[in-house]
N, C-alpha and C positions, 0 to 999 in steps of 0.2 A: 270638227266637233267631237267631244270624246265623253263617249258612253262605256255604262258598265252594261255587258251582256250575262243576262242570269244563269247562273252555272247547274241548269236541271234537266232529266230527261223527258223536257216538253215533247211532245208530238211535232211533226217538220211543221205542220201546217202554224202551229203556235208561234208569235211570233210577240217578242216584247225588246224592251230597250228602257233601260233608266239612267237615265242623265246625272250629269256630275254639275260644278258650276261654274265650267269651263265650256268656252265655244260661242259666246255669245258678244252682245254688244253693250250691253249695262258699265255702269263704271260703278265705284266706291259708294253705296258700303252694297252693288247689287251685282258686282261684278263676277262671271260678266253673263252666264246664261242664266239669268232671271226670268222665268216664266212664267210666275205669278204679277195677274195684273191690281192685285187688292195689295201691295205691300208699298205702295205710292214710289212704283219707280217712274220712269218717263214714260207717258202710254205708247210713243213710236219707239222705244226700246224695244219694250216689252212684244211687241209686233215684230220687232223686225226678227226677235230672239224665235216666237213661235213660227214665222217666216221658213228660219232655217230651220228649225226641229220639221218642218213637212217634207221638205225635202227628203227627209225616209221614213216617211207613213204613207200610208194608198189611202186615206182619207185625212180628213181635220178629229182631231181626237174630240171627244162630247165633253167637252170640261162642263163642272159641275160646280155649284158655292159649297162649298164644305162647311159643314154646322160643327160638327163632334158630335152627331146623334149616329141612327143604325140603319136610317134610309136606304136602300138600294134599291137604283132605277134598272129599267130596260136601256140601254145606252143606243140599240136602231130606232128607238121610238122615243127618244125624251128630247127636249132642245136643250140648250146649254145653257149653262149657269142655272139650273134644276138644283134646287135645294137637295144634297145626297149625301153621302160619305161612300159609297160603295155603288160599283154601275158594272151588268154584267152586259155579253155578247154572245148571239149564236148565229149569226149572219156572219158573211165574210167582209174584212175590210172597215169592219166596225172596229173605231181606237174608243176602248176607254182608258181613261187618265185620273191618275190620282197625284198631288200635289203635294210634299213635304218639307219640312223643312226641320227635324226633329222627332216628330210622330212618325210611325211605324206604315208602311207600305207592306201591305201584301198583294201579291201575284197568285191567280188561281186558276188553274185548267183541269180538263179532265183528259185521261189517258188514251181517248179514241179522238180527243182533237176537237169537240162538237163544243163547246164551252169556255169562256174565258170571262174572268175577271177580274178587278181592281180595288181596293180595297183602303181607305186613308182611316188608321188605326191610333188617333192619339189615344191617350189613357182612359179619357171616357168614353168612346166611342168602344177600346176597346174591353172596358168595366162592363158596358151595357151587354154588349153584342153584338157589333159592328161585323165582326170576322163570321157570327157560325149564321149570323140572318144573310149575308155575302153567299155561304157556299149551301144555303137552304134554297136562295134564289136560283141555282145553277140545276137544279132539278136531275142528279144523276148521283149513281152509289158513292156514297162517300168513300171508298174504299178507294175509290178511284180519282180522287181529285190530288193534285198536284200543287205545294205551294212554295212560294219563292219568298223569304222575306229580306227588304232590299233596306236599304242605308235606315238608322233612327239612334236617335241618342242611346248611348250604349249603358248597360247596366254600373256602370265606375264613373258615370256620369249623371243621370237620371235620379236629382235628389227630390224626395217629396214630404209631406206630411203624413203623419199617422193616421189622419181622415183620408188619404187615399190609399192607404195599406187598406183599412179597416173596412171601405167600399168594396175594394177587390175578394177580401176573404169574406165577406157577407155573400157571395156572388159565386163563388168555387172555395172552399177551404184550405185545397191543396196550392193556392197563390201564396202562403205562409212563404215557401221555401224562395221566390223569387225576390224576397224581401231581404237586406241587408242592414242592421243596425249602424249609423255613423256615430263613432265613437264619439262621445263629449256631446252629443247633437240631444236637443231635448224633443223623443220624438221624431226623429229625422232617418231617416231608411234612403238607401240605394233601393232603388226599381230598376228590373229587369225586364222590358216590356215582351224581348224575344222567349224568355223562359215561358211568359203568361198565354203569349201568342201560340205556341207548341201545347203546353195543356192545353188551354180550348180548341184547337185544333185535333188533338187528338181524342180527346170528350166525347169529341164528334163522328169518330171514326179517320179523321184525315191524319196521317200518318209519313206521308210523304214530303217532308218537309225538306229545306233546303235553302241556302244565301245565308245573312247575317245571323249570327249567333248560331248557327251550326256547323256551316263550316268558312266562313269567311268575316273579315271585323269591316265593319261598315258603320263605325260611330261617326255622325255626325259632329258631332261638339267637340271631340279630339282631333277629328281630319281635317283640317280648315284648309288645308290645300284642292280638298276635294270636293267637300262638301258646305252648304249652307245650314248653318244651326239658329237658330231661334234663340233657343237659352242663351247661346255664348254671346249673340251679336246683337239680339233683340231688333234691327232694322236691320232687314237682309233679305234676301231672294226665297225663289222655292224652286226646287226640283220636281223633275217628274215621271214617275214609272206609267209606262205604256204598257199596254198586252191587245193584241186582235189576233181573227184565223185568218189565213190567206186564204 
Protein backbone atom coordinates (compact mmCIF):
# COMPACT_ATOMS: atom_id res chain seq x y z
CA UNK A 1 0.00 0.00 0.00
CA UNK A 2 1.69 3.32 -0.77
CA UNK A 3 1.01 6.34 1.17
CA UNK A 4 2.20 10.00 1.33
CA UNK A 5 3.71 10.73 4.93
CA UNK A 6 3.25 14.60 5.78
CA UNK A 7 6.46 16.27 5.55
CA UNK A 8 5.94 18.45 9.08
CA UNK A 9 7.33 18.93 12.47
CA UNK A 10 4.52 17.10 14.07
CA UNK A 11 5.10 16.08 17.57
CA UNK A 12 6.26 12.02 17.82
CA UNK A 13 3.17 11.22 19.30
CA UNK A 14 1.18 12.79 16.13
CA UNK A 15 0.68 10.40 13.85
CA UNK A 16 -1.09 10.78 10.11
CA UNK A 17 -1.04 9.06 6.64
CA UNK A 18 -2.72 10.11 3.48
CA UNK A 19 -3.30 7.62 0.80
CA UNK A 20 -2.72 7.80 -2.78
CA UNK A 21 -5.10 5.50 -5.25
CA UNK A 22 -2.92 2.82 -5.23
CA UNK A 23 -2.89 -0.32 -2.93
CA UNK A 24 -6.17 -1.42 -3.09
CA UNK A 25 -8.75 -3.68 -4.88
CA UNK A 26 -11.26 -1.56 -6.92
CA UNK A 27 -10.99 -1.92 -10.60
CA UNK A 28 -11.77 0.90 -13.40
CA UNK A 29 -12.72 3.76 -13.26
CA UNK A 30 -12.13 3.06 -8.99
CA UNK A 31 -8.93 1.60 -9.24
CA UNK A 32 -7.63 0.56 -7.04
CA UNK A 33 -7.70 2.05 -3.32
CA UNK A 34 -11.10 3.54 -3.40
CA UNK A 35 -12.42 4.27 0.06
CA UNK A 36 -15.31 5.99 -0.41
CA UNK A 37 -18.39 4.03 -0.11
CA UNK A 38 -21.04 6.80 -1.65
CA UNK A 39 -19.16 6.87 -5.17
CA UNK A 40 -21.17 3.44 -6.16
CA UNK A 41 -18.16 1.23 -6.21
CA UNK A 42 -18.65 -2.55 -5.30
CA UNK A 43 -19.63 -2.37 -1.45
CA UNK A 44 -16.98 -5.62 -0.70
CA UNK A 45 -14.39 -3.45 -2.62
CA UNK A 46 -14.65 -0.85 -0.88
CA UNK A 47 -14.42 -3.01 2.58
CA UNK A 48 -11.98 -5.04 1.66
CA UNK A 49 -9.92 -1.47 0.59
CA UNK A 50 -10.78 -0.10 4.28
CA UNK A 51 -9.78 -3.70 5.41
CA UNK A 52 -6.26 -3.10 4.45
CA UNK A 53 -6.02 0.73 5.34
CA UNK A 54 -6.60 -0.76 9.26
CA UNK A 55 -3.91 -2.58 9.08
CA UNK A 56 -1.92 0.78 10.15
CA UNK A 57 -4.28 2.56 12.28
CA UNK A 58 -4.82 1.40 16.14
CA UNK A 59 -8.36 2.10 15.66
CA UNK A 60 -11.21 2.14 12.75
CA UNK A 61 -11.04 5.87 11.60
CA UNK A 62 -14.77 7.83 12.60
CA UNK A 63 -15.64 8.53 8.83
CA UNK A 64 -18.14 11.05 8.79
CA UNK A 65 -20.96 12.09 5.40
CA UNK A 66 -19.37 15.16 4.16
CA UNK A 67 -21.90 18.01 3.37
CA UNK A 68 -19.56 20.96 2.28
CA UNK A 69 -20.81 22.80 5.34
CA UNK A 70 -18.50 23.90 8.70
CA UNK A 71 -19.70 21.06 11.17
CA UNK A 72 -16.90 19.89 13.29
CA UNK A 73 -17.57 16.86 15.44
CA UNK A 74 -15.81 15.35 18.57
CA UNK A 75 -14.57 12.24 16.62
CA UNK A 76 -14.26 9.88 20.52
CA UNK A 77 -17.73 10.62 20.87
CA UNK A 78 -19.71 10.88 17.50
CA UNK A 79 -20.62 7.54 15.56
CA UNK A 80 -19.96 7.41 12.03
CA UNK A 81 -21.22 8.70 9.09
CA UNK A 82 -22.27 12.06 11.54
CA UNK A 83 -23.10 14.65 9.09
CA UNK A 84 -19.48 16.89 9.43
CA UNK A 85 -16.89 18.27 7.24
CA UNK A 86 -14.30 18.64 10.03
CA UNK A 87 -13.81 15.89 13.30
CA UNK A 88 -11.26 16.73 15.82
CA UNK A 89 -9.28 14.33 18.57
CA UNK A 90 -7.71 14.51 22.09
CA UNK A 91 -7.89 11.04 23.30
CA UNK A 92 -5.42 8.58 22.03
CA UNK A 93 -5.76 6.19 19.17
CA UNK A 94 -8.85 8.20 17.99
CA UNK A 95 -8.62 8.24 13.66
CA UNK A 96 -10.24 11.02 12.32
CA UNK A 97 -10.60 10.97 8.41
CA UNK A 98 -11.33 13.25 5.88
CA UNK A 99 -12.22 11.97 2.30
CA UNK A 100 -11.09 13.73 -0.95
CA UNK A 101 -11.08 13.59 -4.21
CA UNK A 102 -10.23 17.22 -5.43
CA UNK A 103 -11.23 19.46 -2.33
CA UNK A 104 -8.60 20.45 -0.25
CA UNK A 105 -7.56 18.20 3.02
CA UNK A 106 -6.12 19.77 5.93
CA UNK A 107 -4.25 18.26 8.76
CA UNK A 108 -4.06 19.98 12.12
CA UNK A 109 -2.17 19.43 15.48
CA UNK A 110 -0.86 21.31 18.02
CA UNK A 111 2.96 21.52 19.07
CA UNK A 112 2.71 19.74 22.58
CA UNK A 113 1.02 16.79 20.83
CA UNK A 114 -2.57 17.15 22.79
CA UNK A 115 -4.74 17.87 19.67
CA UNK A 116 -5.35 16.53 16.24
CA UNK A 117 -7.57 17.17 13.47
CA UNK A 118 -9.04 16.68 10.08
CA UNK A 119 -10.37 18.98 7.99
CA UNK A 120 -12.45 18.20 4.10
CA UNK A 121 -12.09 21.81 2.67
CA UNK A 122 -13.98 21.98 -0.67
CA UNK A 123 -14.50 25.63 -1.89
CA UNK A 124 -17.55 26.04 0.12
CA UNK A 125 -16.86 24.62 3.10
CA UNK A 126 -13.79 26.47 2.75
CA UNK A 127 -15.65 30.12 1.64
CA UNK A 128 -17.85 29.50 4.81
CA UNK A 129 -15.33 28.40 7.48
CA UNK A 130 -14.70 25.09 7.53
CA UNK A 131 -10.81 25.47 8.19
CA UNK A 132 -10.80 28.42 11.20
CA UNK A 133 -14.36 26.73 12.96
CA UNK A 134 -11.74 23.18 12.79
CA UNK A 135 -8.87 24.88 14.57
CA UNK A 136 -11.51 26.99 17.11
CA UNK A 137 -12.71 23.46 18.00
CA UNK A 138 -8.98 22.35 19.09
CA UNK A 139 -9.21 24.66 22.02
CA UNK A 140 -5.29 25.74 22.25
CA UNK A 141 -3.13 29.00 21.22
CA UNK A 142 -3.27 29.30 17.75
CA UNK A 143 0.18 30.26 17.63
CA UNK A 144 0.73 26.87 18.22
CA UNK A 145 -1.27 24.78 15.77
CA UNK A 146 0.41 22.97 12.91
CA UNK A 147 -1.09 22.44 9.51
CA UNK A 148 -0.41 20.06 6.58
CA UNK A 149 -2.35 20.71 3.52
CA UNK A 150 -2.43 17.39 1.44
CA UNK A 151 -3.36 16.43 -2.27
CA UNK A 152 -6.36 19.00 -4.02
CA UNK A 153 -6.98 20.34 -7.45
CA UNK A 154 -4.14 22.60 -7.89
CA UNK A 155 -4.48 26.27 -8.75
CA UNK A 156 -3.55 25.73 -13.02
CA UNK A 157 -6.40 23.53 -12.76
CA UNK A 158 -9.30 24.66 -10.39
CA UNK A 159 -11.52 26.66 -12.97
CA UNK A 160 -14.62 28.61 -11.52
CA UNK A 161 -17.05 31.22 -11.95
CA UNK A 162 -17.07 34.70 -10.99
CA UNK A 163 -19.96 33.93 -8.54
CA UNK A 164 -17.37 31.96 -6.72
CA UNK A 165 -14.52 34.62 -6.84
CA UNK A 166 -17.09 37.21 -5.70
CA UNK A 167 -18.35 34.83 -2.46
CA UNK A 168 -14.73 34.37 -1.44
CA UNK A 169 -13.93 38.27 -1.59
CA UNK A 170 -17.33 39.01 0.18
CA UNK A 171 -15.67 36.76 2.93
CA UNK A 172 -11.83 38.14 3.18
CA UNK A 173 -10.76 40.74 0.49
CA UNK A 174 -7.43 39.82 0.26
CA UNK A 175 -8.80 36.29 -1.59
CA UNK A 176 -8.48 38.88 -4.81
CA UNK A 177 -4.96 37.82 -5.34
CA UNK A 178 -5.62 33.85 -5.24
CA UNK A 179 -7.76 34.49 -8.27
CA UNK A 180 -6.44 34.10 -11.85
CA UNK A 181 -8.17 35.70 -14.95
CA UNK A 182 -8.44 32.76 -17.91
CA UNK A 183 -7.80 34.55 -20.86
CA UNK A 184 -10.66 34.63 -23.65
CA UNK A 185 -12.96 33.05 -20.65
CA UNK A 186 -16.09 35.17 -19.97
CA UNK A 187 -15.74 35.50 -16.26
CA UNK A 188 -13.84 32.46 -15.72
CA UNK A 189 -10.67 32.55 -13.04
CA UNK A 190 -8.04 29.91 -11.86
CA UNK A 191 -8.78 29.29 -8.02
CA UNK A 192 -6.02 28.68 -5.89
CA UNK A 193 -7.54 26.89 -2.94
CA UNK A 194 -4.00 26.46 -1.10
CA UNK A 195 -3.29 30.45 -1.34
CA UNK A 196 -7.03 30.81 0.39
CA UNK A 197 -6.34 28.12 2.84
CA UNK A 198 -2.79 30.04 4.16
CA UNK A 199 -4.73 33.38 4.39
CA UNK A 200 -7.29 32.18 6.56
CA UNK A 201 -5.09 30.18 8.38
CA UNK A 202 -3.01 32.76 9.06
CA UNK A 203 -6.06 35.49 9.81
CA UNK A 204 -6.16 33.32 12.62
CA UNK A 205 -2.84 33.32 13.99
CA UNK A 206 -1.87 29.70 12.35
CA UNK A 207 1.21 30.32 10.63
CA UNK A 208 2.73 26.96 10.42
CA UNK A 209 1.85 25.76 7.57
CA UNK A 210 3.20 23.13 5.40
CA UNK A 211 2.47 20.05 2.32
CA UNK A 212 0.76 21.14 -0.96
CA UNK A 213 1.17 24.59 -2.35
CA UNK A 214 4.11 25.35 0.04
CA UNK A 215 6.36 23.26 -0.57
CA UNK A 216 5.24 20.14 -2.32
CA UNK A 217 2.75 19.86 -5.85
CA UNK A 218 0.05 17.52 -4.77
CA UNK A 219 -2.50 18.34 -7.77
CA UNK A 220 -5.08 16.04 -8.05
CA UNK A 221 -6.37 16.64 -11.61
CA UNK A 222 -2.78 16.66 -13.11
CA UNK A 223 -1.29 13.54 -11.17
CA UNK A 224 -3.55 10.76 -12.39
CA UNK A 225 -0.98 8.46 -11.61
CA UNK A 226 -1.45 9.20 -8.04
CA UNK A 227 -4.25 10.52 -7.45
CA UNK A 228 -8.23 10.61 -7.72
CA UNK A 229 -9.78 13.67 -9.27
CA UNK A 230 -13.40 14.44 -9.52
CA UNK A 231 -13.26 17.30 -12.07
CA UNK A 232 -10.99 15.18 -14.39
CA UNK A 233 -12.85 11.79 -14.19
CA UNK A 234 -16.23 12.73 -12.68
CA UNK A 235 -16.75 8.66 -11.46
CA UNK A 236 -13.92 7.86 -9.43
CA UNK A 237 -12.69 6.95 -6.09
CA UNK A 238 -11.61 9.08 -2.83
CA UNK A 239 -8.83 9.30 -0.93
CA UNK A 240 -8.04 9.69 2.52
CA UNK A 241 -5.92 11.75 5.04
CA UNK A 242 -5.79 10.21 8.54
CA UNK A 243 -4.26 12.05 11.72
CA UNK A 244 -4.68 10.49 15.63
CA UNK A 245 -2.13 10.87 18.98
CA UNK A 246 -0.66 7.56 19.92
Amino acid sequence: MHFIQPNWPAPVNVKALQTTRHGGVSVTPYASLNLGAHVDDAPLAVAQNRQLLSAYLPSEPVWVNQVHGIEVIDAASSTCLQDADASFATRPNVVCVTMTADCLPVLLCDSKGTVVATVHAGWRGLCDGVVEAAVNQMEVNHADILAWLGPAIGPHAFEVGGDVRQQFMAKDVQAVSAFKPIAGGRDKWLCDMYAIAKQRLAAIGVTQVYGGGVNEDFCTYSDEARFFSFRRDNVTGRMASLIWLE
